[in-house]
Every structure is written in structure tokens, then in C-alpha cells.
C-alpha positions in Angstrom: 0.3 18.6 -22.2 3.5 16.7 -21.8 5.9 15.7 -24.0 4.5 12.1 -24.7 1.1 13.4 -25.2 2.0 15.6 -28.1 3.9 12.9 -30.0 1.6 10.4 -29.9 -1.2 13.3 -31.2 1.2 14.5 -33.2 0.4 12.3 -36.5 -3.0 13.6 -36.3 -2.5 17.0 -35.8 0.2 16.4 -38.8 -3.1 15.2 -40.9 -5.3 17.4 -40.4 -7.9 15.7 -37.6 -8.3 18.3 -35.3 -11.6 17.0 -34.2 -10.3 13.7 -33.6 -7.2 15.1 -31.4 -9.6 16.9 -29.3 -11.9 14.0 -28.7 -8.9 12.0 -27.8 -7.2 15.2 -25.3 -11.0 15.7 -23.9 -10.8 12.1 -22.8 -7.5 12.2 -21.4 -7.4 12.7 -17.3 -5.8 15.9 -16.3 -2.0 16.4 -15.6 -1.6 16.4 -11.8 0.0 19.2 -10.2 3.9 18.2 -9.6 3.2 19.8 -6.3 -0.4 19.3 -4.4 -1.9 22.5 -4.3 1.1 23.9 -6.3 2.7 25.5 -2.9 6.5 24.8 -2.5 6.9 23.4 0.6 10.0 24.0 2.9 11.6 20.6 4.0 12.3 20.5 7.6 16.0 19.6 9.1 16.6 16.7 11.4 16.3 18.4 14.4 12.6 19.3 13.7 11.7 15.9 12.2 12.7 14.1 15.8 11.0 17.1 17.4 7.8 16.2 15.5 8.3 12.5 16.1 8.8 12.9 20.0 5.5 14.8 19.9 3.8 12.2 18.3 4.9 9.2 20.7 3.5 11.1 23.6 0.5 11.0 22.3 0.2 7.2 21.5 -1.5 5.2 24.4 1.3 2.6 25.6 -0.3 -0.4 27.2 0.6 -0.9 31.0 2.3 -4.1 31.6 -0.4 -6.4 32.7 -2.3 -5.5 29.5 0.8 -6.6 27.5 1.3 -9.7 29.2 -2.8 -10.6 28.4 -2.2 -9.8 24.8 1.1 -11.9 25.0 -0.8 -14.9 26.3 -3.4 -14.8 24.0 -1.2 -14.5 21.1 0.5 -17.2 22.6 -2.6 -19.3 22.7 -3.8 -18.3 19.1 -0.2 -19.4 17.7 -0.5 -22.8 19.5 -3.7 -24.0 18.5 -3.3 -22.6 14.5 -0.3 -24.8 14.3 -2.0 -27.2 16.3 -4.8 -27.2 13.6 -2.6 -27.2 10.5 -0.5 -29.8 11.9 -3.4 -32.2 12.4 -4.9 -31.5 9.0 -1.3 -32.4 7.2 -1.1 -35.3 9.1 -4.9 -36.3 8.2 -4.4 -35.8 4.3 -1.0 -37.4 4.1 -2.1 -40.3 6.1 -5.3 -39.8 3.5 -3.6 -39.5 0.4 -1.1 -42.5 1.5 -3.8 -45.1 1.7 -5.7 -43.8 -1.4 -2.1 -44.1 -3.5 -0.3 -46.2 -1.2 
């Protein structure tokens, strides 16, 4: 148990309520281990993090260039016509809400 644990059961162990404390620890969850698995685990230098991380970019897919410029346009497109949408519907409610208070 940690250290928290035992002071707050300590008044009951104090008094006498054993039952009570182990009701309360039995519904406690369990402790985590500070390390998964409890293995120490050797960290690895610099050098053999941007070895790692150069392995990994080779094996992402890159998109060729037309395929960007495709994904450009239509994100292009999408942008417009969102603020195209939002734009209208302020203007709609303003010009709404100005008549209705105006």
C-alpha cells in the first residue's frame, strides 16, 4: 500500500475495525507497477533515437505530387464553400434579428 493509503486506514486500524479496513483495501484498485512489466528499461542515446526515426519515415507512404495537388484543391474547395456557408447564415440571422429588434 502507499503511504496515503495507510493514513487514511489508519484511524480504523487505530480502532479496532479490521473488517472494515479490509472491505475498504478489497475495494481499492491495485497499485500499478512504476514500471510496465517491472523490467528496467535502458534509454537509448540520440544517435539511436534518429536511427529509429529515419527507419520509420521510410516506411511512410509519401504522396506523389499530383496526389498532393488533388488533395490541395479539394481542401481548397471545402474551405471555400464552409466559409461561404457560415458567411451567408451570419448575414441571414443578423439581417433576421435586425428586423425582428430593429
Amino acid at each position: 500500500m502507499c503511504a496515503g493509503r495507510t493514513d487514511a486506514l489508519a484511524p480504523l486500524l487505530a480502532a479496532g475495525k479490521i473488517e472494515v479496513v479490509r472491505t475498504l483495501v478489497g475495494t481499492l484498485p491495485p497499485e500499478p507497477d512504476p514500471i510496465p512489466g517491472g523490467v528496467q528499461r535502458h534509454r537509448a542515446g540520440i544517435f539511436q533515437f534518429m536511427r529509429e526515426v529515419r527507419g520509420e519515415i521510410g516506411k511512410v507512404n509519401w504522396p506523389l505530387g499530383s496526389d498532393l495537388l488533388t488533395y490541395s484543391r479539394v481542401t481548397a474547395v471545402a474551405v471555400a464553400a464552409m466559409t461561404s456557408l457560415i458567411f451567408g447564415l451570419d448575414v441571414l440571422l443578423s439581417k433576421g434579428l435586425l428586423r425582428i429588434l430593429g
